[in-house]
PDB file of N, CA, C and O in Angstrom:
ATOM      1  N   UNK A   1      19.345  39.922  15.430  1.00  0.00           N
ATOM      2  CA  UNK A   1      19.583  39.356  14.109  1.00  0.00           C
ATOM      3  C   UNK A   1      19.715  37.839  14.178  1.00  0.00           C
ATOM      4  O   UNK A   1      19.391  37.194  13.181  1.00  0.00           O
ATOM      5  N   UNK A   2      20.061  37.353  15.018  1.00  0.00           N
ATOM      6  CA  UNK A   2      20.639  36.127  14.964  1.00  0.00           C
ATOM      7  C   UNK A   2      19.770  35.047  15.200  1.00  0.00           C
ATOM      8  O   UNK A   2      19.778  33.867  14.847  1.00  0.00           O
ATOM      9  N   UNK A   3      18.792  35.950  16.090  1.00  0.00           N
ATOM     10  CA  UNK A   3      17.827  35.374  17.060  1.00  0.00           C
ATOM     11  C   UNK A   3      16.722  35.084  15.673  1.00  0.00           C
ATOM     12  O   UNK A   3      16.409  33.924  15.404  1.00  0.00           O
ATOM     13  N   UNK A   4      16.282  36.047  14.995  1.00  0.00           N
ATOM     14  CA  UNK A   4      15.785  35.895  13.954  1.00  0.00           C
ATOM     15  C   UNK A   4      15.976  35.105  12.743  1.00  0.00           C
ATOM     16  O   UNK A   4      15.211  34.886  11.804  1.00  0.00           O
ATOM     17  N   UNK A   5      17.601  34.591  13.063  1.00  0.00           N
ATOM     18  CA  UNK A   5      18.011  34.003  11.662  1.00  0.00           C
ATOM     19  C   UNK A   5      17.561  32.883  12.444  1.00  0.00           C
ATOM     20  O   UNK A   5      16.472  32.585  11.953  1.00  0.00           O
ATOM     21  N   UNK A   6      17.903  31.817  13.745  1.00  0.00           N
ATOM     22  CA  UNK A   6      16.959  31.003  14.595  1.00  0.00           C
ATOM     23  C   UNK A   6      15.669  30.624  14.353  1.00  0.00           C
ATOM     24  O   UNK A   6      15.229  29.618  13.796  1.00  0.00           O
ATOM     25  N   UNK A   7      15.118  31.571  14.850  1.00  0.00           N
ATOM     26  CA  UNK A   7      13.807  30.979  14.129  1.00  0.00           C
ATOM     27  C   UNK A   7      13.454  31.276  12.998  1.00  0.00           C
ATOM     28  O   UNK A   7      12.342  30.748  12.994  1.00  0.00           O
ATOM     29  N   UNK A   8      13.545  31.639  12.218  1.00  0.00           N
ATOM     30  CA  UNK A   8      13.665  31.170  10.702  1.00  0.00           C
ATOM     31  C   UNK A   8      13.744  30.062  10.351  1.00  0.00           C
ATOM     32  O   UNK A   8      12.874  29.371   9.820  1.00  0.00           O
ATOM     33  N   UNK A   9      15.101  29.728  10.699  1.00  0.00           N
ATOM     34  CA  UNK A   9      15.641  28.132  10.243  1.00  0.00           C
ATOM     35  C   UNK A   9      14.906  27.132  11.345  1.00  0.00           C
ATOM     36  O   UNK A   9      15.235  25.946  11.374  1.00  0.00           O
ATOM     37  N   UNK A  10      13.976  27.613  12.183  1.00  0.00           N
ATOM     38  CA  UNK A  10      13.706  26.555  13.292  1.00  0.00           C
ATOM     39  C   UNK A  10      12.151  26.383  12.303  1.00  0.00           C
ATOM     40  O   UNK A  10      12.010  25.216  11.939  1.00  0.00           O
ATOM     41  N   UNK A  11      11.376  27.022  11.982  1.00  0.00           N
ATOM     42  CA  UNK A  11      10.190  27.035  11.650  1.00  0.00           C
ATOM     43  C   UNK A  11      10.397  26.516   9.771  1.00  0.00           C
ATOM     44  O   UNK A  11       9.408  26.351   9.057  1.00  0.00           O
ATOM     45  N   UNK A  12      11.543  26.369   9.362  1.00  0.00           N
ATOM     46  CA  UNK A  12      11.932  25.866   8.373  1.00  0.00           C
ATOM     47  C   UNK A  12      12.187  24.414   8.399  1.00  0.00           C
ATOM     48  O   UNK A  12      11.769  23.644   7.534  1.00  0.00           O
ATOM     49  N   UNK A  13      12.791  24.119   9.283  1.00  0.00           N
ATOM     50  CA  UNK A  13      13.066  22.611   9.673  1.00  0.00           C
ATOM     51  C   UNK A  13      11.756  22.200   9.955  1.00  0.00           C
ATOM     52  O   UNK A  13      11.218  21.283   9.333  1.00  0.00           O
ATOM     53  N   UNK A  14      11.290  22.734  10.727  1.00  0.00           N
ATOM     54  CA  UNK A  14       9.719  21.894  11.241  1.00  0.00           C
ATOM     55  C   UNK A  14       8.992  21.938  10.128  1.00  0.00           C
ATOM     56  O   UNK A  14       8.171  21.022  10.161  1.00  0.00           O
ATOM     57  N   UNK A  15       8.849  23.019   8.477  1.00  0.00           N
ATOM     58  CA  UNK A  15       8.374  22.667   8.076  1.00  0.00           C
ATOM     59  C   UNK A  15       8.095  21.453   6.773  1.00  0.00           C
ATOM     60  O   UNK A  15       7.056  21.031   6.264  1.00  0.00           O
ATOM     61  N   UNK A  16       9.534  21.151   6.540  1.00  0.00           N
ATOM     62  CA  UNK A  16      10.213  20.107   6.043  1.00  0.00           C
ATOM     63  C   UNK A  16       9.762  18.611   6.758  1.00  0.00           C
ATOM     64  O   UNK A  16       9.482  17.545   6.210  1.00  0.00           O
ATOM     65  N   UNK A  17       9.803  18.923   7.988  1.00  0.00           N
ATOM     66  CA  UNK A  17       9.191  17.658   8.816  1.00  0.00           C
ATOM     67  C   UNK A  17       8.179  16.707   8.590  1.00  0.00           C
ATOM     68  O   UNK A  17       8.024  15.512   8.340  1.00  0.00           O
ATOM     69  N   UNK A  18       7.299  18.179   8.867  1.00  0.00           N
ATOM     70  CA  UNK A  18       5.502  17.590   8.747  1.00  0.00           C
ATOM     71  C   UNK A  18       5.152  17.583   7.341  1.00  0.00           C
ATOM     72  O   UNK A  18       3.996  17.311   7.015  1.00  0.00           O
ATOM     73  N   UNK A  19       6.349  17.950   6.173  1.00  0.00           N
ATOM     74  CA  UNK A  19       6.294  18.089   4.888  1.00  0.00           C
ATOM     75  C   UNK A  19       6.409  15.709   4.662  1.00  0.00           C
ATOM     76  O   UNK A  19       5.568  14.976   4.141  1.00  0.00           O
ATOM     77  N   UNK A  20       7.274  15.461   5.077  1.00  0.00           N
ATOM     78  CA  UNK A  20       7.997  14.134   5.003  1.00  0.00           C
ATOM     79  C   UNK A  20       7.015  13.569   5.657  1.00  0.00           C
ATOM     80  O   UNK A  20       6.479  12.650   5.038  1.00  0.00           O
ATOM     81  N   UNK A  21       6.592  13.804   6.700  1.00  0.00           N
ATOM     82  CA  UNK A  21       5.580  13.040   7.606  1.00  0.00           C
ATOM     83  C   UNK A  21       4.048  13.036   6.692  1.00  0.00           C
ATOM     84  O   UNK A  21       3.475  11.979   6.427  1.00  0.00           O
ATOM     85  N   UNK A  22       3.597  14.187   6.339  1.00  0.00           N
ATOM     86  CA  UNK A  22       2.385  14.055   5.587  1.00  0.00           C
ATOM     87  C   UNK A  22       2.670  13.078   4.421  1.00  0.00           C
ATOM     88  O   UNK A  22       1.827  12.240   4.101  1.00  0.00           O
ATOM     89  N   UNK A  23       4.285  13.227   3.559  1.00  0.00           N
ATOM     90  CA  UNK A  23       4.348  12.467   2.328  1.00  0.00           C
ATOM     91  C   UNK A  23       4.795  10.914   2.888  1.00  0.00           C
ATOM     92  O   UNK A  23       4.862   9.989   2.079  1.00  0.00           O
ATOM     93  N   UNK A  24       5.090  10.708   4.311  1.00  0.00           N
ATOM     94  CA  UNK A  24       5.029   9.113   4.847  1.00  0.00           C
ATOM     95  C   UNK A  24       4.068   8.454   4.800  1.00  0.00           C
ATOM     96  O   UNK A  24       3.995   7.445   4.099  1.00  0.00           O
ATOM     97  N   UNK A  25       2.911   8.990   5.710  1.00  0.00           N
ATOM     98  CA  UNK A  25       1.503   8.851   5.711  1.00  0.00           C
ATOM     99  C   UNK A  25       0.572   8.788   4.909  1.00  0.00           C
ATOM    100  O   UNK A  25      -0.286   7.913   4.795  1.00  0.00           O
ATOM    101  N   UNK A  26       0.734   9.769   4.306  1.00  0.00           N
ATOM    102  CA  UNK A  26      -0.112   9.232   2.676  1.00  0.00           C
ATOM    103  C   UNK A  26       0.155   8.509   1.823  1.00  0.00           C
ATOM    104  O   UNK A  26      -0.710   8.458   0.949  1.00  0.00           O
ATOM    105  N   UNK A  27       1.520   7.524   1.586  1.00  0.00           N
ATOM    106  CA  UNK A  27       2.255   6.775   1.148  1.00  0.00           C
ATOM    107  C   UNK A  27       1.621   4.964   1.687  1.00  0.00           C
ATOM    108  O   UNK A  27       1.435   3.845   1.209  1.00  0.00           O
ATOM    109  N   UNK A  28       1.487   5.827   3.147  1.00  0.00           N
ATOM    110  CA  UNK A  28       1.440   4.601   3.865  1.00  0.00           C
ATOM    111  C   UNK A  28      -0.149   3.866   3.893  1.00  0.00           C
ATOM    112  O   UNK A  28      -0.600   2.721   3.874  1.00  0.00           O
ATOM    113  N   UNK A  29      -0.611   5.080   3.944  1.00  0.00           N
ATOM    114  CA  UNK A  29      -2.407   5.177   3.402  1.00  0.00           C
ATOM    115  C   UNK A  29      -2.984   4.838   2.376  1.00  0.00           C
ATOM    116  O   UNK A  29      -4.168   4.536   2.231  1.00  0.00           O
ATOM    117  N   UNK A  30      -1.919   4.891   1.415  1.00  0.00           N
ATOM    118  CA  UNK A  30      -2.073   4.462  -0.254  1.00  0.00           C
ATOM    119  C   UNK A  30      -2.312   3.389  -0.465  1.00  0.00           C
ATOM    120  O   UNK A  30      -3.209   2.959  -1.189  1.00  0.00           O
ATOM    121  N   UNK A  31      -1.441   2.734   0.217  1.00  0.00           N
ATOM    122  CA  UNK A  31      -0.994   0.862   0.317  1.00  0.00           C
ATOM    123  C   UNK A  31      -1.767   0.749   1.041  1.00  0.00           C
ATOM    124  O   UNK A  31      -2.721   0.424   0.333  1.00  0.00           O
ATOM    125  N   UNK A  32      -2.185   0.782   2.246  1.00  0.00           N
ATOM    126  CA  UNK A  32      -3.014   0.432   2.935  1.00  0.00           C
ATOM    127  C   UNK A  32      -4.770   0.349   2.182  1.00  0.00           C
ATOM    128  O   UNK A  32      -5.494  -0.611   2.444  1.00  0.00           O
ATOM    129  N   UNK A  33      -5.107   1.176   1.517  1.00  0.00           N
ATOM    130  CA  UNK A  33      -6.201   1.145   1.422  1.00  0.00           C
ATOM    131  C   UNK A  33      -6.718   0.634  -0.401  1.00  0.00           C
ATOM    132  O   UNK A  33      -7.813   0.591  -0.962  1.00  0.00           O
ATOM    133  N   UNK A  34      -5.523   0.369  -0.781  1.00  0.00           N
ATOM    134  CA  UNK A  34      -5.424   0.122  -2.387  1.00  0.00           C
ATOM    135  C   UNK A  34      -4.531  -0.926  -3.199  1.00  0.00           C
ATOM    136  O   UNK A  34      -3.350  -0.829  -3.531  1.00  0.00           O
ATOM    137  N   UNK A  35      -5.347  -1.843  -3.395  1.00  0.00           N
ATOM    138  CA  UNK A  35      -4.269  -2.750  -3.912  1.00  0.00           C
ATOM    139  C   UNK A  35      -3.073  -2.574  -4.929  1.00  0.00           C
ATOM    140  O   UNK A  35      -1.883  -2.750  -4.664  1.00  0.00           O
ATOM    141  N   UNK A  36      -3.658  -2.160  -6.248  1.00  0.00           N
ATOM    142  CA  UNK A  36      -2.740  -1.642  -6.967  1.00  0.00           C
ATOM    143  C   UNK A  36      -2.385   0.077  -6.564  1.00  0.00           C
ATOM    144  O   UNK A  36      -3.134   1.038  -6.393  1.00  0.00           O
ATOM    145  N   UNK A  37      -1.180  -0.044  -6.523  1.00  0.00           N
ATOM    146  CA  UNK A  37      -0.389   1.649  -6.405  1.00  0.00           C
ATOM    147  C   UNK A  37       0.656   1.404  -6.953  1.00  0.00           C
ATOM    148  O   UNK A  37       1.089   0.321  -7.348  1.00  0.00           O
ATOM    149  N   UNK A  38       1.235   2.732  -7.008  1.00  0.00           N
ATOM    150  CA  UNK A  38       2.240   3.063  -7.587  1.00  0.00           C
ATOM    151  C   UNK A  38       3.850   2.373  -6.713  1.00  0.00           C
ATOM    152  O   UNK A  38       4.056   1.779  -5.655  1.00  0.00           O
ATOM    153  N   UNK A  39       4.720   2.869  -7.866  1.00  0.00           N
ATOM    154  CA  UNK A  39       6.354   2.536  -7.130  1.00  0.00           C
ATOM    155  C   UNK A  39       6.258   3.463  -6.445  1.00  0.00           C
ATOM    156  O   UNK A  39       5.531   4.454  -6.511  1.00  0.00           O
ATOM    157  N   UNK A  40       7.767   2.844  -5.055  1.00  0.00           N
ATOM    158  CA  UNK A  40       7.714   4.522  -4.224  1.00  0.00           C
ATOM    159  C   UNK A  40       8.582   5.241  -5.494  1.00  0.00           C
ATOM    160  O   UNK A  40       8.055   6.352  -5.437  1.00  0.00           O
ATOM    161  N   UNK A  41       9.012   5.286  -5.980  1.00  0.00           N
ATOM    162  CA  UNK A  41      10.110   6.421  -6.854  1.00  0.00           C
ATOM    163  C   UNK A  41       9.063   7.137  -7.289  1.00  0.00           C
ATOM    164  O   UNK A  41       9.262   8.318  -7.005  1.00  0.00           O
ATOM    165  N   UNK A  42       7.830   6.950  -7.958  1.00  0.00           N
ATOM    166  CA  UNK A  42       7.103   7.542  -8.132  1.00  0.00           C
ATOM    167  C   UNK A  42       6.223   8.516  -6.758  1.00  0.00           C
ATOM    168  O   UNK A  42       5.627   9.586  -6.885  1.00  0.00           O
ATOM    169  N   UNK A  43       6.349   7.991  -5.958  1.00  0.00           N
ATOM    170  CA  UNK A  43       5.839   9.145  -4.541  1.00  0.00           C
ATOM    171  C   UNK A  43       7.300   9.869  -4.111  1.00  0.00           C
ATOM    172  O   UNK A  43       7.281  10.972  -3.564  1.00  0.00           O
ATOM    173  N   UNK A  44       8.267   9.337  -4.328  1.00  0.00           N
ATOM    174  CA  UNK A  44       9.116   9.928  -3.755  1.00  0.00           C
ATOM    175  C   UNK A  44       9.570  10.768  -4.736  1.00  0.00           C
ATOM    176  O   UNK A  44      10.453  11.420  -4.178  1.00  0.00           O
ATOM    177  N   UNK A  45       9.450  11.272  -6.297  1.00  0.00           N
ATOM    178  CA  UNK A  45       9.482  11.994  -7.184  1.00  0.00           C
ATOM    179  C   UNK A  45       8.300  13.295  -6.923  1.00  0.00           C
ATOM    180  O   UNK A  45       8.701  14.455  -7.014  1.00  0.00           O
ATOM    181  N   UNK A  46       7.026  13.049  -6.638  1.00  0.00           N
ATOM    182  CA  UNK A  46       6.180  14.062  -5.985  1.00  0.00           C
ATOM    183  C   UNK A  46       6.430  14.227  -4.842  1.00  0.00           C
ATOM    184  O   UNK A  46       5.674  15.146  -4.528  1.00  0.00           O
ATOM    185  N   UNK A  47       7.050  13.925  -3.891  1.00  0.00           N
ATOM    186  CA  UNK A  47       7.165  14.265  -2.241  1.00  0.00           C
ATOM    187  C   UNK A  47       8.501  15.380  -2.653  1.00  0.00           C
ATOM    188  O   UNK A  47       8.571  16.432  -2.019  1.00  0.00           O
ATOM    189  N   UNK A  48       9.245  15.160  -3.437  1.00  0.00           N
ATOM    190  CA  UNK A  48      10.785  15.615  -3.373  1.00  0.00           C
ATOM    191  C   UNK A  48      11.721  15.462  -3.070  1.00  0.00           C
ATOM    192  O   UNK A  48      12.608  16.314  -3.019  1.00  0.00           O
ATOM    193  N   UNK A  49      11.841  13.732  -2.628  1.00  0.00           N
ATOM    194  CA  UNK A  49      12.835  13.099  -1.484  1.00  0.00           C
ATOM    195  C   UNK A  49      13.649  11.860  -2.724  1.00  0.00           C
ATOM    196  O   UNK A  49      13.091  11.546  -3.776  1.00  0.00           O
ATOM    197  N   UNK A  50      14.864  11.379  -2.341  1.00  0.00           N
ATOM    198  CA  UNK A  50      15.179  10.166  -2.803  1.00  0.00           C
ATOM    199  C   UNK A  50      14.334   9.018  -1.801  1.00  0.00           C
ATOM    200  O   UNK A  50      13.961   9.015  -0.629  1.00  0.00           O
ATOM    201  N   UNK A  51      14.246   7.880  -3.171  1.00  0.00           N
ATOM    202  CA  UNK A  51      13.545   6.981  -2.705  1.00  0.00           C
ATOM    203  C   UNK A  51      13.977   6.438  -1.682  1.00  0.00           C
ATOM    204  O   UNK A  51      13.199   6.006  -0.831  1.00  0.00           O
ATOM    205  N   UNK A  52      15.331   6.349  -1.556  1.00  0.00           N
ATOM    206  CA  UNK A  52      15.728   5.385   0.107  1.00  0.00           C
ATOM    207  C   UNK A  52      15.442   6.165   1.130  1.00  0.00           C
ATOM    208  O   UNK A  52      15.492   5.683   2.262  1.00  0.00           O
ATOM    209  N   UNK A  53      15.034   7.722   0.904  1.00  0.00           N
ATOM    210  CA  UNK A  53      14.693   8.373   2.169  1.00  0.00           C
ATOM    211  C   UNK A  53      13.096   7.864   2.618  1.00  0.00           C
ATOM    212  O   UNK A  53      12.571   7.456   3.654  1.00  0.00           O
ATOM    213  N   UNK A  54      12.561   8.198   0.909  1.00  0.00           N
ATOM    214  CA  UNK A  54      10.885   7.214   1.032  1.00  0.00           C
ATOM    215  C   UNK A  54      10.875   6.202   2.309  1.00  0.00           C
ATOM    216  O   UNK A  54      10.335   6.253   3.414  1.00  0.00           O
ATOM    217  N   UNK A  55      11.920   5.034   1.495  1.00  0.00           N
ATOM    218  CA  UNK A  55      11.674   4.336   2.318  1.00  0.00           C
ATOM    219  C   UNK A  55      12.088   4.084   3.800  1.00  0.00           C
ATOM    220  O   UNK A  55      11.790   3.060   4.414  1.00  0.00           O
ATOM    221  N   UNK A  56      12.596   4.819   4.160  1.00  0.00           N
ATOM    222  CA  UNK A  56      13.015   5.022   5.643  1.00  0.00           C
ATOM    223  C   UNK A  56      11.921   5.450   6.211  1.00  0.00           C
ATOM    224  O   UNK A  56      11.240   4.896   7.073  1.00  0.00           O
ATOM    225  N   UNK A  57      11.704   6.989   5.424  1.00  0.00           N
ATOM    226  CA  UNK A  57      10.480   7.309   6.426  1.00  0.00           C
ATOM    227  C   UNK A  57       9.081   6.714   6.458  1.00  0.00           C
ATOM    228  O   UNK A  57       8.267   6.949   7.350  1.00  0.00           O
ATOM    229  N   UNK A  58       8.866   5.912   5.393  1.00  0.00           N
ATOM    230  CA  UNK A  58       7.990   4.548   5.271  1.00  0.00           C
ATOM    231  C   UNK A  58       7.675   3.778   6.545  1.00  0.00           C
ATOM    232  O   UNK A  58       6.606   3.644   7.139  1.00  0.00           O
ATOM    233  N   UNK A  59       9.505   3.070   6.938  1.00  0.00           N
ATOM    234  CA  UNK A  59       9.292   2.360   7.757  1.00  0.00           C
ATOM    235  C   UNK A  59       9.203   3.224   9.102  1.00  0.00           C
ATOM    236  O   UNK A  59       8.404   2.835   9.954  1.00  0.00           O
ATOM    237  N   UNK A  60       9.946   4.339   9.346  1.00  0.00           N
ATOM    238  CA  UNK A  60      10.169   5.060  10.247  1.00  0.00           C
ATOM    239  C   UNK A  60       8.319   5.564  11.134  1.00  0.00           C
ATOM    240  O   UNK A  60       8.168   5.532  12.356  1.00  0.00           O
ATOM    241  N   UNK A  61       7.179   5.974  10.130  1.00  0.00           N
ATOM    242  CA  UNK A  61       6.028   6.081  10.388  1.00  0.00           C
ATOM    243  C   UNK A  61       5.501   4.737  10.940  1.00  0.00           C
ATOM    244  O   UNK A  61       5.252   4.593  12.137  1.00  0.00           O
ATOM    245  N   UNK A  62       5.354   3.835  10.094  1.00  0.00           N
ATOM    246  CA  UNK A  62       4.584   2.513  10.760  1.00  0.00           C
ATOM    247  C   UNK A  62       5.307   2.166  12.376  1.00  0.00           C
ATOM    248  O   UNK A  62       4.775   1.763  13.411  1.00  0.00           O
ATOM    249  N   UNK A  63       6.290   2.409  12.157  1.00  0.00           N
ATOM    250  CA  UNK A  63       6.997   1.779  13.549  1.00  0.00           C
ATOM    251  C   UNK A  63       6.603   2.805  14.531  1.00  0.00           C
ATOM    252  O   UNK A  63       6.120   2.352  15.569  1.00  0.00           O
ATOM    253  N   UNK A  64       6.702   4.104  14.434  1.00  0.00           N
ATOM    254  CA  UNK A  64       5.869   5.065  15.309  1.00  0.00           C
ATOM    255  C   UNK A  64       4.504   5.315  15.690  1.00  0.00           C
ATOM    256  O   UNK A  64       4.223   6.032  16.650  1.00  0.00           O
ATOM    257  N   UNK A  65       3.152   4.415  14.545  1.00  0.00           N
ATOM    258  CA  UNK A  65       1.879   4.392  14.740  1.00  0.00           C
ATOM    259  C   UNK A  65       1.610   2.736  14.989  1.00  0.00           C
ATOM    260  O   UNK A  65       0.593   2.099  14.715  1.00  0.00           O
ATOM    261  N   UNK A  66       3.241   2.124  15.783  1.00  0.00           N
ATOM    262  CA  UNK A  66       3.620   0.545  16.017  1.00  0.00           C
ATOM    263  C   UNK A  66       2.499  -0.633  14.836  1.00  0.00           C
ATOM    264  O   UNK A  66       1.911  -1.673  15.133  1.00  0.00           O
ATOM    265  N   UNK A  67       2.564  -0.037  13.756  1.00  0.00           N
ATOM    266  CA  UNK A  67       2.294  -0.845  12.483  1.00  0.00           C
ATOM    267  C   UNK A  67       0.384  -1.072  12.856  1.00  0.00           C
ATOM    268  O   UNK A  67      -0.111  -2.191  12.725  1.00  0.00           O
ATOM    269  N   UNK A  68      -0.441   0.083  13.286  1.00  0.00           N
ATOM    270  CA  UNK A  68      -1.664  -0.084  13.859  1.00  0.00           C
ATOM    271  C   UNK A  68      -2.330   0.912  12.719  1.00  0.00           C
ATOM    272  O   UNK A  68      -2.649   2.087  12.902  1.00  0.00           O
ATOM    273  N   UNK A  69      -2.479   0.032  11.303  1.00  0.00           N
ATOM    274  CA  UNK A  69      -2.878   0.880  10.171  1.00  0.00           C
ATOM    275  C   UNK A  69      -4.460   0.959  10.208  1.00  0.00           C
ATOM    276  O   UNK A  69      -4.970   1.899   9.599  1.00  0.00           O
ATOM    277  N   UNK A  70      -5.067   0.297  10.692  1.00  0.00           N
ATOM    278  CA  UNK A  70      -6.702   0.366  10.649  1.00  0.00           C
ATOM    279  C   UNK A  70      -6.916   1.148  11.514  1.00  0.00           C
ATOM    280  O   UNK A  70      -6.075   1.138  12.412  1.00  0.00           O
ATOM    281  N   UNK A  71      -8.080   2.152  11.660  1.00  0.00           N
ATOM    282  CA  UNK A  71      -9.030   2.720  12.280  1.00  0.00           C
ATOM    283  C   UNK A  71     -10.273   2.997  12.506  1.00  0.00           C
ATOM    284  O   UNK A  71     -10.898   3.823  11.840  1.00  0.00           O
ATOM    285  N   UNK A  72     -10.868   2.179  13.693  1.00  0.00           N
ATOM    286  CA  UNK A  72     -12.363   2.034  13.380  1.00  0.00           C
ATOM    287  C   UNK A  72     -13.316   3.667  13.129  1.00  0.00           C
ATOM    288  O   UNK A  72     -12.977   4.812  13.426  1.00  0.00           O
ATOM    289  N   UNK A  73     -14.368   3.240  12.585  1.00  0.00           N
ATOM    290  CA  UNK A  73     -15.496   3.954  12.060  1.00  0.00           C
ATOM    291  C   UNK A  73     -15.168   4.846  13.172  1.00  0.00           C
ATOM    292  O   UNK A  73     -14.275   5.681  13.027  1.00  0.00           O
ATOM    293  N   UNK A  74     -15.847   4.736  14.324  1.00  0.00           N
ATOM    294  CA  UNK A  74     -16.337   5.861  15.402  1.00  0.00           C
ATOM    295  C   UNK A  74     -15.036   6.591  15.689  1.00  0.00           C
ATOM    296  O   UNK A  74     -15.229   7.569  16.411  1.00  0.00           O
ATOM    297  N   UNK A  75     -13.794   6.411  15.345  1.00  0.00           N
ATOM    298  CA  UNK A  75     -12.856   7.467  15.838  1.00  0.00           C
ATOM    299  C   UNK A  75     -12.326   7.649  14.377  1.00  0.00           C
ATOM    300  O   UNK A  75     -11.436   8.498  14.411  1.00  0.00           O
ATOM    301  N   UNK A  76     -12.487   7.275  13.361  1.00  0.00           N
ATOM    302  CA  UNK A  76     -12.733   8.615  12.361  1.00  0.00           C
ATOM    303  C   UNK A  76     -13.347   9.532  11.958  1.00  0.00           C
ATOM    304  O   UNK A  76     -13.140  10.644  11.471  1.00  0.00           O
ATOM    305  N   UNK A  77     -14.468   8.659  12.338  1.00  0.00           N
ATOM    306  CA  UNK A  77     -15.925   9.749  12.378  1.00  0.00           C
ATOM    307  C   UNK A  77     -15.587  11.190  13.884  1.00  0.00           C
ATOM    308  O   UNK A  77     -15.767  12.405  13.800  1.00  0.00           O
ATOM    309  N   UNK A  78     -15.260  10.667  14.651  1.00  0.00           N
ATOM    310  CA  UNK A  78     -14.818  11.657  15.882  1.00  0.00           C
ATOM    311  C   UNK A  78     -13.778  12.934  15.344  1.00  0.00           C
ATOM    312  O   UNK A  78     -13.929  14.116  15.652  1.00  0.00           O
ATOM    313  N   UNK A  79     -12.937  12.511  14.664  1.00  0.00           N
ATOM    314  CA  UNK A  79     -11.960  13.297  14.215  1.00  0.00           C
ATOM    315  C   UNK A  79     -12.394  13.770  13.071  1.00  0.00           C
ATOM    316  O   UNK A  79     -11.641  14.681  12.727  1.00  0.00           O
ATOM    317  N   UNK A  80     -13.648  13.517  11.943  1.00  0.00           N
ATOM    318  CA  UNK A  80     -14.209  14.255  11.014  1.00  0.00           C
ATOM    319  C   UNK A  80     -14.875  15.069  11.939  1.00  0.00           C
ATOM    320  O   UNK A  80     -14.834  16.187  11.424  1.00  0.00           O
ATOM    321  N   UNK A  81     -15.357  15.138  12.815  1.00  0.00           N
ATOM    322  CA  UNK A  81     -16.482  16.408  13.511  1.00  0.00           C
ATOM    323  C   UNK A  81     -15.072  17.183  14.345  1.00  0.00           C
ATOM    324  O   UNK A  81     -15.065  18.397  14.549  1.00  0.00           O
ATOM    325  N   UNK A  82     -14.486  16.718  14.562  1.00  0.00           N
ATOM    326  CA  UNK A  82     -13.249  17.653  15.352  1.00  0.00           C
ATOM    327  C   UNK A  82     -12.909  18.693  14.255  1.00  0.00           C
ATOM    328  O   UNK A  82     -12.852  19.888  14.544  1.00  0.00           O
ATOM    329  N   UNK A  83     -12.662  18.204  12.883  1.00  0.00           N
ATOM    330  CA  UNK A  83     -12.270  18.807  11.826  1.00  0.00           C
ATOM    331  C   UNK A  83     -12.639  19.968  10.765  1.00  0.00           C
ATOM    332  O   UNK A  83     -12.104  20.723   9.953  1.00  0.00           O
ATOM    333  N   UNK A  84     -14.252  19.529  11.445  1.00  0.00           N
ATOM    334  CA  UNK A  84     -15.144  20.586  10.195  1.00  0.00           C
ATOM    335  C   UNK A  84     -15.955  21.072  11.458  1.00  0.00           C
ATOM    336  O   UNK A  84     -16.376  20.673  12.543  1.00  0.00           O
ATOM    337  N   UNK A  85     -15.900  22.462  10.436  1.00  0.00           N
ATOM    338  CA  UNK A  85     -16.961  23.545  10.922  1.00  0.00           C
ATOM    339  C   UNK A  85     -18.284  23.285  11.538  1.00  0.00           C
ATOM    340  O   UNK A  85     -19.006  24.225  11.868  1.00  0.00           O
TER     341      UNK A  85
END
């Protein structure tokens, strides 16, 4: 029982994670690739987070991909053929 209530809550947490991490990243992708965007309150109203969490995990992503927002052609293109069928 217990063991089960474990992973439950373990595969729950992780999915909250990559939930924050996808809504960092696409946040971060937004700005990056678009001049005009939105407020974060407004991403952080669709993500489901308060905005000061936004912005933590804002900064928390760039500092982990060490603020290296561009990616050339040939290794996106690499990771589109990794991706599709």
């Amino acid at each position: 029982m217990l063991n089960r209530i474990f992973v439950s809550s373990f595969f729950l947490t992780i999915f909250f994670l990559l939930i924050r991490l996808i809504l960092a990243s696409s946040v971060v992708a937004i700005k990056y690739n678009y001049d005009q965007t939105l407020k974060n309150d407004h991403y952080a109203k669709v993500g489901g987070v308060k905005v000061d969490e936004l912005n933590d995990l804002e900064k928390q992503f760039c500092e982990m991909i060490d603020f290296k927002l561009f990616v050339a052609d040939e290794v996106f293109e690499s990771y589109i053929k990794k991706f599709t069928c």
